[in-house]
KOLGU-4560 file (N, C-alpha, C; in nm, 3 decimals, padded with zeros to 5 digits):
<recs>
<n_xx: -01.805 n_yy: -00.959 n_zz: -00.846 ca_xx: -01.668 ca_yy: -00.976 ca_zz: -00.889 c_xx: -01.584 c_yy: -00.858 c_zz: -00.839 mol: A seq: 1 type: UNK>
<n_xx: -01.494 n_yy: -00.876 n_zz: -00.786 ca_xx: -01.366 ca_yy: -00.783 ca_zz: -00.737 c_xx: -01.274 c_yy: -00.766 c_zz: -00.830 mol: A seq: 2 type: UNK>
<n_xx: -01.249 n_yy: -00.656 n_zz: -00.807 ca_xx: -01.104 ca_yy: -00.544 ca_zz: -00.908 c_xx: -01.039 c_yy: -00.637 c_zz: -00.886 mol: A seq: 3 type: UNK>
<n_xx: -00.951 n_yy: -00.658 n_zz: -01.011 ca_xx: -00.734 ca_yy: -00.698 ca_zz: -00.996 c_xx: -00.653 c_yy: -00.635 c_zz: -00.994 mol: A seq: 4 type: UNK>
<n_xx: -00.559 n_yy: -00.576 n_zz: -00.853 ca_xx: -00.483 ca_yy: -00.486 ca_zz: -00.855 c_xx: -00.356 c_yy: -00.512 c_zz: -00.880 mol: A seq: 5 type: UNK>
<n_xx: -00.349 n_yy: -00.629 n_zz: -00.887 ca_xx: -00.214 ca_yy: -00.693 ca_zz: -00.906 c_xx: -00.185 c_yy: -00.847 c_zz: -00.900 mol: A seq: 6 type: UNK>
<n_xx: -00.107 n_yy: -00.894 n_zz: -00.947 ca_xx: -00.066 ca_yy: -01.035 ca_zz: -01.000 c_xx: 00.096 c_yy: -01.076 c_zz: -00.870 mol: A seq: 7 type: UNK>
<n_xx: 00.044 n_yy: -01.144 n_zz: -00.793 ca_xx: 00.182 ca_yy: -01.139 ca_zz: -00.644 c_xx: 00.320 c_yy: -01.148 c_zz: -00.728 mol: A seq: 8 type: UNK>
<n_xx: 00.321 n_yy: -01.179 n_zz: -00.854 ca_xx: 00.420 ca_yy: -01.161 ca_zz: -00.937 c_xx: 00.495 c_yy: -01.050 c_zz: -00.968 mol: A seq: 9 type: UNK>
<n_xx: 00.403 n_yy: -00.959 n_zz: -00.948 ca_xx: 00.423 ca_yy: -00.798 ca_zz: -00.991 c_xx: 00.498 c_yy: -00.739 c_zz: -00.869 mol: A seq: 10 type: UNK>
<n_xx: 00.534 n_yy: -00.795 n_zz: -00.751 ca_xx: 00.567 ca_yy: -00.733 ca_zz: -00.612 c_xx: 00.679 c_yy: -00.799 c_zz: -00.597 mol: A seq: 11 type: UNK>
<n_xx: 00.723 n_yy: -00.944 n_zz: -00.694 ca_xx: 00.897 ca_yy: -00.996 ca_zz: -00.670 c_xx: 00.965 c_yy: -00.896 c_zz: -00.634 mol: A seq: 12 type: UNK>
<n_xx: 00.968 n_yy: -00.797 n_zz: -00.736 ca_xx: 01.112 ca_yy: -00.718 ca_zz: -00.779 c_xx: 01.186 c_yy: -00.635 c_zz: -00.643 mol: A seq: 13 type: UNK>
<n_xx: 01.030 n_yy: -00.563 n_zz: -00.646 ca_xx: 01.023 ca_yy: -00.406 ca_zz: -00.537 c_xx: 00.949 c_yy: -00.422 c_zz: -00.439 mol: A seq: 14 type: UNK>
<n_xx: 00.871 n_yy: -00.528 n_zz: -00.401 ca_xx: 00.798 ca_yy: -00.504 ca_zz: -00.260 c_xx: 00.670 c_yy: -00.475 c_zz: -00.269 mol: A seq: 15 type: UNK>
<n_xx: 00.681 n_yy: -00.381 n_zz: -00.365 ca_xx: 00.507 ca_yy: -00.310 ca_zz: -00.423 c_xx: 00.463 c_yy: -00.242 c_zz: -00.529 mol: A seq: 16 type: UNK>
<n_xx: 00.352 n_yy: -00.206 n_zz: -00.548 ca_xx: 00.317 ca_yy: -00.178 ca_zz: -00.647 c_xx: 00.217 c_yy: -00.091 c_zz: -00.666 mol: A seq: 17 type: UNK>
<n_xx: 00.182 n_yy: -00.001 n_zz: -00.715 ca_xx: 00.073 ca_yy: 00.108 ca_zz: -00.757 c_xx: -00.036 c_yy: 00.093 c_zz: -00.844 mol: A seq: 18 type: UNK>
<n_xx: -00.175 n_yy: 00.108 n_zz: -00.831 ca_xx: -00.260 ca_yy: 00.061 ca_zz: -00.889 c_xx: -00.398 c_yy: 00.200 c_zz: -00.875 mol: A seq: 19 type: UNK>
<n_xx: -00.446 n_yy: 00.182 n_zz: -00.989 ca_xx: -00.551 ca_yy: 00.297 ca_zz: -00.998 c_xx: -00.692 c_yy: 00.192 c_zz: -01.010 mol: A seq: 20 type: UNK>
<n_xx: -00.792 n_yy: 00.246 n_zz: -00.954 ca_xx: -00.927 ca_yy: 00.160 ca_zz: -00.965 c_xx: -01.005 c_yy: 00.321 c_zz: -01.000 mol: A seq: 21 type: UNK>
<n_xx: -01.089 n_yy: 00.263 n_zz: -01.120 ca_xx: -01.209 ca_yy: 00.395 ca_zz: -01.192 c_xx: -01.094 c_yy: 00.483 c_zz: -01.276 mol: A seq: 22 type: UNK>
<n_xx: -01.195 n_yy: 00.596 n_zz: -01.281 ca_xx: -01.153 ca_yy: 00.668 ca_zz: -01.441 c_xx: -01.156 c_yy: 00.758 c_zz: -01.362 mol: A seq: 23 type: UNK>
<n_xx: -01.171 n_yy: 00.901 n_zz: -01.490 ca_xx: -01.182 ca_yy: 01.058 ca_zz: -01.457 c_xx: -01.160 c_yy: 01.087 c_zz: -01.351 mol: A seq: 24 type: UNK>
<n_xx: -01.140 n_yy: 01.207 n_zz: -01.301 ca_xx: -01.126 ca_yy: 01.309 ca_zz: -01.226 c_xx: -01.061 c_yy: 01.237 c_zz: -01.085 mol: A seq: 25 type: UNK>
<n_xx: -01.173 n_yy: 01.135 n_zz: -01.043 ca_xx: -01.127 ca_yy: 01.127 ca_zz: -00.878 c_xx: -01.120 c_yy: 00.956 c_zz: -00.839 mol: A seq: 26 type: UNK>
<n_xx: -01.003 n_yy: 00.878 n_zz: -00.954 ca_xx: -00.991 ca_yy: 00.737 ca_zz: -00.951 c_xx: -00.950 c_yy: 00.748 c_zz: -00.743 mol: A seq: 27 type: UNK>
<n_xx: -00.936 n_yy: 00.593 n_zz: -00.772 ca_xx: -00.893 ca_yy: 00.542 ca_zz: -00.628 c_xx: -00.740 c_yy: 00.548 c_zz: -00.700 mol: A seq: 28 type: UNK>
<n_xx: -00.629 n_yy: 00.581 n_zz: -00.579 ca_xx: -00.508 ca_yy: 00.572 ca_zz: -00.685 c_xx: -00.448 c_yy: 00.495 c_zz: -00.503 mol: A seq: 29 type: UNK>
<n_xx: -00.373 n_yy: 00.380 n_zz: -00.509 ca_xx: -00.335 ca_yy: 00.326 ca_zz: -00.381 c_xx: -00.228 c_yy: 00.250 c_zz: -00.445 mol: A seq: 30 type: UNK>
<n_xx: -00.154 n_yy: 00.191 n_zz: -00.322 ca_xx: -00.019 ca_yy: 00.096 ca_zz: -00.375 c_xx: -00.060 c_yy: -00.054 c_zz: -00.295 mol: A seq: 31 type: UNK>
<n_xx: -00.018 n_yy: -00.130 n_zz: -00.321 ca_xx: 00.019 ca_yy: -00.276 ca_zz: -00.234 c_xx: 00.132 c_yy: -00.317 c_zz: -00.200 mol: A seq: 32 type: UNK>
<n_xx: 00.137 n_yy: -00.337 n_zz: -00.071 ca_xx: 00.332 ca_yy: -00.387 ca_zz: -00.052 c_xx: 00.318 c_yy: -00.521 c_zz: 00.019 mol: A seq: 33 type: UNK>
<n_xx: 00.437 n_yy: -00.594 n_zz: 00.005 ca_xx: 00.418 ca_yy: -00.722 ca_zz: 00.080 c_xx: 00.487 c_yy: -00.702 c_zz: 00.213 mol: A seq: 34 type: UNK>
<n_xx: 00.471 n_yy: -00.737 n_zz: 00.283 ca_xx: 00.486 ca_yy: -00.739 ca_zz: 00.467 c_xx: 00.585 c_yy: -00.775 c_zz: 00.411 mol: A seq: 35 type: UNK>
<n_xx: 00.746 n_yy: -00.687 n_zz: 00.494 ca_xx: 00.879 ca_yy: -00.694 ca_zz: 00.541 c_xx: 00.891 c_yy: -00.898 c_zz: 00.599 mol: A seq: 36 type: UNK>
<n_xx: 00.783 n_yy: -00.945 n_zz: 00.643 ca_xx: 00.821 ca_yy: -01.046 ca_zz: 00.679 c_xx: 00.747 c_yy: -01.188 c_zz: 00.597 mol: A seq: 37 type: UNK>
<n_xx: 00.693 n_yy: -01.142 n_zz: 00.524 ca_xx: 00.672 ca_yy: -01.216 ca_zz: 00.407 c_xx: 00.513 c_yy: -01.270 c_zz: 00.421 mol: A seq: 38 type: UNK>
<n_xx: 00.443 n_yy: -01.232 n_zz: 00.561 ca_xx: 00.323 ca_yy: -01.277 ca_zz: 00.575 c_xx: 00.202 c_yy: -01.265 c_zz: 00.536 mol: A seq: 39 type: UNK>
<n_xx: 00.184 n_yy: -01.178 n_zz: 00.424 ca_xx: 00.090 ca_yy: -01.080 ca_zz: 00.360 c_xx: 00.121 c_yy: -00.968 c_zz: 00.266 mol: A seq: 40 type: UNK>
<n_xx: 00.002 n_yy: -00.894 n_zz: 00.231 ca_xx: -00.013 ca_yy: -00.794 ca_zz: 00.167 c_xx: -00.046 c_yy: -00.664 c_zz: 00.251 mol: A seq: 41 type: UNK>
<n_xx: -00.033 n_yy: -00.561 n_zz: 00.239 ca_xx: -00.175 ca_yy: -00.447 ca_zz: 00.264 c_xx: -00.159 c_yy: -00.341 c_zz: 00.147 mol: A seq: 42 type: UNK>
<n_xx: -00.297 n_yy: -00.277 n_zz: 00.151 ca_xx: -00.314 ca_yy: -00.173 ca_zz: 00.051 c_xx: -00.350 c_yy: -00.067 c_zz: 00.099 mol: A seq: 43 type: UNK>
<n_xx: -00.257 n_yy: 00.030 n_zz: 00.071 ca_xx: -00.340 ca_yy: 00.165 ca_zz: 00.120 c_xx: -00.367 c_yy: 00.277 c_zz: 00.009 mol: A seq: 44 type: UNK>
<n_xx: -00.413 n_yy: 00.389 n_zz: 00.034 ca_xx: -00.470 ca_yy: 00.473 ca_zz: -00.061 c_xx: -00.278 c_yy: 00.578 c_zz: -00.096 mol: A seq: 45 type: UNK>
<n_xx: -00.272 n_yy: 00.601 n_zz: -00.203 ca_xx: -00.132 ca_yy: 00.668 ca_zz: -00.216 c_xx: -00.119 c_yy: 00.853 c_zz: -00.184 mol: A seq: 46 type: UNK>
<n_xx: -00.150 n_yy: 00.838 n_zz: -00.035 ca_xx: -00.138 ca_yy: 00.967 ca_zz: -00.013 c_xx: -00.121 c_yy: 01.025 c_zz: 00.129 mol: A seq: 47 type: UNK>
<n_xx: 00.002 n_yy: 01.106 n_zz: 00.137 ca_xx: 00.064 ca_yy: 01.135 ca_zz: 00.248 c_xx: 00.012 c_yy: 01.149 c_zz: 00.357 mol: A seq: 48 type: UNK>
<n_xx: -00.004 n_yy: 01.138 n_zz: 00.486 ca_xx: -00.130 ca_yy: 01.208 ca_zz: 00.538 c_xx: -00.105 c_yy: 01.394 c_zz: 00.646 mol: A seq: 49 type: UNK>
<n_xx: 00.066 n_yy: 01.384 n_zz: 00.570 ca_xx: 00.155 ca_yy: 01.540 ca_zz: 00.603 c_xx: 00.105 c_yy: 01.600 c_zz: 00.529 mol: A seq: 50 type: UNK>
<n_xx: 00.162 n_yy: 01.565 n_zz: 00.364 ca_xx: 00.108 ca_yy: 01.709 ca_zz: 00.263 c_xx: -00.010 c_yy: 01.633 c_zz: 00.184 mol: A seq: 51 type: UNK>
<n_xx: -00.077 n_yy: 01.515 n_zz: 00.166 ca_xx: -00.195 ca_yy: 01.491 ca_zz: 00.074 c_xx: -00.135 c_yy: 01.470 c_zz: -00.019 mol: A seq: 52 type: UNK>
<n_xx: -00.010 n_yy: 01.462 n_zz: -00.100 ca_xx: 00.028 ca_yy: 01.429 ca_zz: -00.176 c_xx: 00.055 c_yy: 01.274 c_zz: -00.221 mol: A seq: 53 type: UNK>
<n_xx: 00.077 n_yy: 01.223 n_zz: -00.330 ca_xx: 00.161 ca_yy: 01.078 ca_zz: -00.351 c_xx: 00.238 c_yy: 01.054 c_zz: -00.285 mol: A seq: 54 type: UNK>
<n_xx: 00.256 n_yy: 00.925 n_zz: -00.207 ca_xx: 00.400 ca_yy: 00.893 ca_zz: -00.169 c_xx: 00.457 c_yy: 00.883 c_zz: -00.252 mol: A seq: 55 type: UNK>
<n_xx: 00.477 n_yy: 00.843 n_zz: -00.343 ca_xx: 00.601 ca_yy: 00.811 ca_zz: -00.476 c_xx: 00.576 c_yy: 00.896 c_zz: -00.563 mol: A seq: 56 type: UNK>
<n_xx: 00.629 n_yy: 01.041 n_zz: -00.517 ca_xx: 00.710 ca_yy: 01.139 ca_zz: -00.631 c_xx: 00.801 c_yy: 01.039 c_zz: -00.716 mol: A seq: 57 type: UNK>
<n_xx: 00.815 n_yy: 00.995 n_zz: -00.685 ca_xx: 00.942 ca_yy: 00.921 ca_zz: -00.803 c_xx: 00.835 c_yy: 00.769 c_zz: -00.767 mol: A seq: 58 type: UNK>
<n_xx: 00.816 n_yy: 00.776 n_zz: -00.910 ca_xx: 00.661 ca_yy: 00.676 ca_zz: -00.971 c_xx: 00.684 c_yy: 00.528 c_zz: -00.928 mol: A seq: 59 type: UNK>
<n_xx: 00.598 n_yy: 00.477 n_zz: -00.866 ca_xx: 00.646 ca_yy: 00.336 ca_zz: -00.805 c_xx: 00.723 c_yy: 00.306 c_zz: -00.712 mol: A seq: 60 type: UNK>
<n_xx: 00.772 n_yy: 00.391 n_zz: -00.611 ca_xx: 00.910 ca_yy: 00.376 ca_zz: -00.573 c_xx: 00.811 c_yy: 00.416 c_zz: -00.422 mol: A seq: 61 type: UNK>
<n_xx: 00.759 n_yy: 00.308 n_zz: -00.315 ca_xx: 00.702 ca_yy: 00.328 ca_zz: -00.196 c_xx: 00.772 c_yy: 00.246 c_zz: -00.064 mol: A seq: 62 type: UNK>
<n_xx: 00.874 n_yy: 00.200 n_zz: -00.079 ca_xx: 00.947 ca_yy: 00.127 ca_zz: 00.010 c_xx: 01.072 c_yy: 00.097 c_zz: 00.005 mol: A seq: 63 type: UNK>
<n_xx: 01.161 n_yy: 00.135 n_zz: 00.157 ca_xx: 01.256 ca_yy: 00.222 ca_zz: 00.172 c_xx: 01.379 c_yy: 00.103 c_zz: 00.105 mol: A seq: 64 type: UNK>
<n_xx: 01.509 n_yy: 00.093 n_zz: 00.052 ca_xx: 01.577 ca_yy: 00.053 ca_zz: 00.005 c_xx: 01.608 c_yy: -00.116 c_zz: 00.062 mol: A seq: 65 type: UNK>
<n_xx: 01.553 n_yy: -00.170 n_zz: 00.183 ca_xx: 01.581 ca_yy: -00.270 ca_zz: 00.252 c_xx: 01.438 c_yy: -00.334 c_zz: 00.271 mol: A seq: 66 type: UNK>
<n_xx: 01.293 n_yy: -00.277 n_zz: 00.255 ca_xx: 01.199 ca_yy: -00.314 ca_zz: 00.215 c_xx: 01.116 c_yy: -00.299 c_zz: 00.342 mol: A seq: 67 type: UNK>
<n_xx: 01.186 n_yy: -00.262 n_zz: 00.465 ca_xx: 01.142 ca_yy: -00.252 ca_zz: 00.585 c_xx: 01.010 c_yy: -00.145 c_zz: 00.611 mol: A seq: 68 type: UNK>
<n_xx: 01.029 n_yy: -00.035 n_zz: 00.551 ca_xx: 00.937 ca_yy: 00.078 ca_zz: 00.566 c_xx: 00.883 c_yy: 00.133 c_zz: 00.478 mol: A seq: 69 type: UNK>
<n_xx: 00.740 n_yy: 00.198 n_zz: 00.437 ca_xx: 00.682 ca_yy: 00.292 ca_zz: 00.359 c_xx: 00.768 c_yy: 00.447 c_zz: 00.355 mol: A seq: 70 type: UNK>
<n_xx: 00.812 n_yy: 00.475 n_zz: 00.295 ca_xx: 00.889 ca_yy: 00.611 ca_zz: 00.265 c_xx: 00.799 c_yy: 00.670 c_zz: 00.160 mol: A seq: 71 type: UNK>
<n_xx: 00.770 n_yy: 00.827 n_zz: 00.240 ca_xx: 00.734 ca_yy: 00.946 ca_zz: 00.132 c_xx: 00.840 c_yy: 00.992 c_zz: 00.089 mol: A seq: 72 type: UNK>
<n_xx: 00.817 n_yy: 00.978 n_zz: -00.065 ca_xx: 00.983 ca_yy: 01.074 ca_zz: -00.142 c_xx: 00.980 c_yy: 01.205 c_zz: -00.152 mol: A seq: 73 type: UNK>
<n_xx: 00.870 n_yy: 01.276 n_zz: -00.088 ca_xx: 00.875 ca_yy: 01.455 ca_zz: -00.071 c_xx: 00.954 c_yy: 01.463 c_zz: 00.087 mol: A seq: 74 type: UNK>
<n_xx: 00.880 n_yy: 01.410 n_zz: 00.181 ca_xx: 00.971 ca_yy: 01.423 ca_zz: 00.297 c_xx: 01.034 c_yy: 01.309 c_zz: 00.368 mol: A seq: 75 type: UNK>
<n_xx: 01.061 n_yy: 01.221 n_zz: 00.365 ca_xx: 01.095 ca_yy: 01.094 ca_zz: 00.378 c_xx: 01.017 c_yy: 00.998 c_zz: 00.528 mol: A seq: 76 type: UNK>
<n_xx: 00.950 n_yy: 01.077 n_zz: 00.530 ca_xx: 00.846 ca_yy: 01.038 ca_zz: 00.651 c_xx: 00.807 c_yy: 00.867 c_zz: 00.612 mol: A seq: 77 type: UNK>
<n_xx: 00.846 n_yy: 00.788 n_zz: 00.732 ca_xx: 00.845 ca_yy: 00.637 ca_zz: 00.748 c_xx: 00.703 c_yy: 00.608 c_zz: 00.808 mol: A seq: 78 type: UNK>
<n_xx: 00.646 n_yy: 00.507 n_zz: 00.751 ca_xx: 00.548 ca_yy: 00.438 ca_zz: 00.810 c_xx: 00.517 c_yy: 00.253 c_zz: 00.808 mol: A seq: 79 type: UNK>
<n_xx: 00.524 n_yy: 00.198 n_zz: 00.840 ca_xx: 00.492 ca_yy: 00.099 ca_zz: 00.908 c_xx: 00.424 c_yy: -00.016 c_zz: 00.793 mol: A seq: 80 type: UNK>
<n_xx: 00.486 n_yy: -00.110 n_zz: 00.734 ca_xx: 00.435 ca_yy: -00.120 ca_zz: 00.643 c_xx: 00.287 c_yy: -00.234 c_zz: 00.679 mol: A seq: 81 type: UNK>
<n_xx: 00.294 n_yy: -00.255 n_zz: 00.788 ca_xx: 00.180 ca_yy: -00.366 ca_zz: 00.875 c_xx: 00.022 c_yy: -00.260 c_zz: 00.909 mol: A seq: 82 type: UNK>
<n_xx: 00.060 n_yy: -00.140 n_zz: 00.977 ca_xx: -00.026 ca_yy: -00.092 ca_zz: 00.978 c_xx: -00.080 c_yy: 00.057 c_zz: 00.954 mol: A seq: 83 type: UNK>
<n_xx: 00.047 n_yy: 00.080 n_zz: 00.871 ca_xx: 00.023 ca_yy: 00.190 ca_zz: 00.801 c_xx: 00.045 c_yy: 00.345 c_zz: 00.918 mol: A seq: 84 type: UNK>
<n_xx: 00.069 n_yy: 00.346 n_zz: 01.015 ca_xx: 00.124 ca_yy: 00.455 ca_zz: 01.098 c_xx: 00.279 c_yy: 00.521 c_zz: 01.070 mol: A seq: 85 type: UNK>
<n_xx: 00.250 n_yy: 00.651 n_zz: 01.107 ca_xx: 00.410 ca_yy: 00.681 ca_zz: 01.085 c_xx: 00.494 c_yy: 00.695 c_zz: 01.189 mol: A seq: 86 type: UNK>
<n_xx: 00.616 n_yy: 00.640 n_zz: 01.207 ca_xx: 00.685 ca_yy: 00.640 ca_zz: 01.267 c_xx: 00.781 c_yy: 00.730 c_zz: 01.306 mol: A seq: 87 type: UNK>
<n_xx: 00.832 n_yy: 00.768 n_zz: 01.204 ca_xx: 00.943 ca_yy: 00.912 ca_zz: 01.156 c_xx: 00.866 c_yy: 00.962 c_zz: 01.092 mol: A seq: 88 type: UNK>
<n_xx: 00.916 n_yy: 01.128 n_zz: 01.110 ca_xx: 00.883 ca_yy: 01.249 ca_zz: 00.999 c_xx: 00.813 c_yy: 01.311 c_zz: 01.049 mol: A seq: 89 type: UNK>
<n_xx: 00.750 n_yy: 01.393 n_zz: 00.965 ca_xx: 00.691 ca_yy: 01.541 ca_zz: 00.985 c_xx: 00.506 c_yy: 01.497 c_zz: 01.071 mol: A seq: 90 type: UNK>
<n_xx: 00.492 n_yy: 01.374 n_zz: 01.036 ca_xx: 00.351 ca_yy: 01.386 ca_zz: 01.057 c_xx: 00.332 c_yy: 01.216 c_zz: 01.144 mol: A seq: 91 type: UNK>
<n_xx: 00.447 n_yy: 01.174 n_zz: 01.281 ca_xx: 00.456 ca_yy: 01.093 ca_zz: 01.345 c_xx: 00.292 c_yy: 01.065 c_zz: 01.385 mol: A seq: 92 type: UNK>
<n_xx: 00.267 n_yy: 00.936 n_zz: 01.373 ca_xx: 00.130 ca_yy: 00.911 ca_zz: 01.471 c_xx: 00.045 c_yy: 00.897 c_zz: 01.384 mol: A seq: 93 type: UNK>
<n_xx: 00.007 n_yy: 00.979 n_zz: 01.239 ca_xx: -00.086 ca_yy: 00.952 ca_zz: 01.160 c_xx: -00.080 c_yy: 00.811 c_zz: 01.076 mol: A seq: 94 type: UNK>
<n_xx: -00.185 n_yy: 00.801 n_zz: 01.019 ca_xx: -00.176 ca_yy: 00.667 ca_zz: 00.932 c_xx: -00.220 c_yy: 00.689 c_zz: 00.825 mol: A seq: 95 type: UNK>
<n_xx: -00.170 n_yy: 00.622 n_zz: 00.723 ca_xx: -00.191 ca_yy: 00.625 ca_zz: 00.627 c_xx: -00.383 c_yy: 00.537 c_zz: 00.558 mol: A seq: 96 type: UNK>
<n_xx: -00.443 n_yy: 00.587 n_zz: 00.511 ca_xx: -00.613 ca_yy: 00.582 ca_zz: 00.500 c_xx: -00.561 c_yy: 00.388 c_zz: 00.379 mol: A seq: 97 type: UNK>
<n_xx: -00.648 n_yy: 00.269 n_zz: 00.512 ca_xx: -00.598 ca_yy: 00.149 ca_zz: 00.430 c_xx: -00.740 c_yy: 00.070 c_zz: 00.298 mol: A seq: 98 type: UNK>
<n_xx: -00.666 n_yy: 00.018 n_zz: 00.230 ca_xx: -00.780 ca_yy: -00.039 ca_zz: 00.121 c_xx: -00.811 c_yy: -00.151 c_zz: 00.113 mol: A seq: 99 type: UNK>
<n_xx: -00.915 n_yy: -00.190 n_zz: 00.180 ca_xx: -00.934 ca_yy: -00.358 ca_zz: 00.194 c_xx: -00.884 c_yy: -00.449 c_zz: 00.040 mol: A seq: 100 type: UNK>
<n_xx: -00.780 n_yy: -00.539 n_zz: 00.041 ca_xx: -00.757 ca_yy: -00.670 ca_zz: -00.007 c_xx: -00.800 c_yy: -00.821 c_zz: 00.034 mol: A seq: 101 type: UNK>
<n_xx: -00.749 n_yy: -00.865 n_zz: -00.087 ca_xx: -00.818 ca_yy: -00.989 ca_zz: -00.074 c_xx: -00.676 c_yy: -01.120 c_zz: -00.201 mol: A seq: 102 type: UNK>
<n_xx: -00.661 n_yy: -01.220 n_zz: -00.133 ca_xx: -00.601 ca_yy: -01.279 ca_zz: -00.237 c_xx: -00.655 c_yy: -01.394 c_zz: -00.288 mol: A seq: 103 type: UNK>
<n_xx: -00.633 n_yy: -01.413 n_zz: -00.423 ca_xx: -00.756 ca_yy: -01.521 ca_zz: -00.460 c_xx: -00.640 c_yy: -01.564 c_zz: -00.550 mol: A seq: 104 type: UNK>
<n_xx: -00.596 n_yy: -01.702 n_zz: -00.556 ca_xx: -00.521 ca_yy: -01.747 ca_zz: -00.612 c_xx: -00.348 c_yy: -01.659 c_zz: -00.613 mol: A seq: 105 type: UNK>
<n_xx: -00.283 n_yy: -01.614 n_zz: -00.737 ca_xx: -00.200 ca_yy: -01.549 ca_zz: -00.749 c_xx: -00.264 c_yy: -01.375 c_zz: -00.818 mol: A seq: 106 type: UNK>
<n_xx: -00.369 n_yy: -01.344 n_zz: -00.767 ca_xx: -00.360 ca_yy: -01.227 ca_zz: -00.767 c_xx: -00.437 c_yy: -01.144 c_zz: -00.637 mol: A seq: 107 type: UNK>
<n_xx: -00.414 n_yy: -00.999 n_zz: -00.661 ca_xx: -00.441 ca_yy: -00.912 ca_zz: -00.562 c_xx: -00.556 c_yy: -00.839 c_zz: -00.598 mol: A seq: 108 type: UNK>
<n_xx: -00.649 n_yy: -00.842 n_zz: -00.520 ca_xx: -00.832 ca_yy: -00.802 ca_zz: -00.593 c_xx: -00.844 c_yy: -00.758 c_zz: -00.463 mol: A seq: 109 type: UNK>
<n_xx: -00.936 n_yy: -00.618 n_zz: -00.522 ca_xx: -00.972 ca_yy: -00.523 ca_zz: -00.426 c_xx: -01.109 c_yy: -00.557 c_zz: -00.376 mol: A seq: 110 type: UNK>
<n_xx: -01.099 n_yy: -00.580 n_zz: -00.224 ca_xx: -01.211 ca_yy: -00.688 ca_zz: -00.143 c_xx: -01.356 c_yy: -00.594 c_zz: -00.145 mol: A seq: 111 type: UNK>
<n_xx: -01.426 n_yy: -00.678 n_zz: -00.106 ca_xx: -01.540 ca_yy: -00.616 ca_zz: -00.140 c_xx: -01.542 c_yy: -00.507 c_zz: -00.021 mol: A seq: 112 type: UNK>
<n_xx: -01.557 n_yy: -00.545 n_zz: 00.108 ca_xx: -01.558 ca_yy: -00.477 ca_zz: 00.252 c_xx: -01.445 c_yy: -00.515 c_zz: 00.375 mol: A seq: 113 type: UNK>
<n_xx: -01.394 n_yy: -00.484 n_zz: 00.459 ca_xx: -01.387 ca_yy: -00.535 ca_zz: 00.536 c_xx: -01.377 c_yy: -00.473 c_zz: 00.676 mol: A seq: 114 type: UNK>
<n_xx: -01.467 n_yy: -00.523 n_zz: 00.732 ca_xx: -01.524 ca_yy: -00.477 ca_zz: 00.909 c_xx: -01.442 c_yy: -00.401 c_zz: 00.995 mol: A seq: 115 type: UNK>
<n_xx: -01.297 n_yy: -00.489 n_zz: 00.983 ca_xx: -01.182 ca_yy: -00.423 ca_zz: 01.096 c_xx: -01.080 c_yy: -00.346 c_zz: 01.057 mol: A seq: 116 type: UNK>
<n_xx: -01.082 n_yy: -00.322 n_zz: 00.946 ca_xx: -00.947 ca_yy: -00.310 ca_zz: 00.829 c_xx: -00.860 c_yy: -00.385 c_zz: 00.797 mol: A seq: 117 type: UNK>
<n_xx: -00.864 n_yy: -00.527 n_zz: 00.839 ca_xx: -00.737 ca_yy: -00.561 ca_zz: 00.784 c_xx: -00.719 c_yy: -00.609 c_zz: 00.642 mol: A seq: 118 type: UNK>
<n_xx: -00.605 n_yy: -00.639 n_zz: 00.571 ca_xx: -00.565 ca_yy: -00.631 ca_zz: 00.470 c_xx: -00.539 c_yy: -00.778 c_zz: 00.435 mol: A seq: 119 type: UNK>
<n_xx: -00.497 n_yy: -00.777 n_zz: 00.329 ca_xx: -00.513 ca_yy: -00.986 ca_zz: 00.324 c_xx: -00.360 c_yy: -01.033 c_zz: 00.396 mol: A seq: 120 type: UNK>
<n_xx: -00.378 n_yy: -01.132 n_zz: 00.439 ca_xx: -00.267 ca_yy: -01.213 ca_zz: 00.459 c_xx: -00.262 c_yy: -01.361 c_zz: 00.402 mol: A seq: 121 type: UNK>
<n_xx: -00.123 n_yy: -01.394 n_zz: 00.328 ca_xx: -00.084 ca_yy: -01.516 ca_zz: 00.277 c_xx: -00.179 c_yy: -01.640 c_zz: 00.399 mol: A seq: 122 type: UNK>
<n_xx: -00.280 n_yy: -01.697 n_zz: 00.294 ca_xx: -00.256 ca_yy: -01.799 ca_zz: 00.373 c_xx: -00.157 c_yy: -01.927 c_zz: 00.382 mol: A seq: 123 type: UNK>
<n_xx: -00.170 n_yy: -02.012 n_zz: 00.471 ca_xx: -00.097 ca_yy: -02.149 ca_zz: 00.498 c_xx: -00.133 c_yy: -02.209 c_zz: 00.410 mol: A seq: 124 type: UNK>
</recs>
């Protein structure tokens, strides 16, 4: 059985959403956003790959006002919300570390493996 990181309900509002998997000291702490073009999900781990920090200093808040890009709220460094690279900012070229998904009905469950990295996409 696979984690539930989220309900596709939970991503209407804002695009995405933040989710912790495990306890103590060293949970998985990652977000989910829905593709700018409506074709999917991806999940990545919530952390800069400039300073190691959260992207969302300001809690929940991982995609830029038009829904187009991943924005860090310490330096506003843009990344790609398809494959997780950055585009703008301090740390161009890196990517952000991704978390295999999976969609099973109307929710978002953290996949068991997956080979290439990719992330779930809506099916037809």
């Amino acid at each position: 059985m696979t984690q539930r990181l989220c309900q596709l309900a939970d991503l209407e509002a804002t695009g995405s959403i933040s989710f912790q998997v495990g306890e103590g000291d060293w949970p998985l702490r990652g977000f989910v956003a829905r593709l700018p073009d409506g074709s999917g999900f991806r999940a990545w781990v919530n952390r800069c790959p400039h300073a190691r920090h959260p992207l969302d200093l300001l809690p929940g808040r991982f995609l830029t006002a038009d829904g187009q890009w991943i924005q860090c709220s310490s330096h506003g460094a843009l990344f790609a919300p398809d494959t997780g690279i950055c585009v703008a900012g301090p740390c161009v070229g890196k990517g952000l570390q991704s978390v295999p998904i999976t969609v099973m009905g109307d929710e978002i469950r953290l996949a068991e493996s997956s080979p290439n990295g990719d992330n779930a996409r809506r099916s037809s």
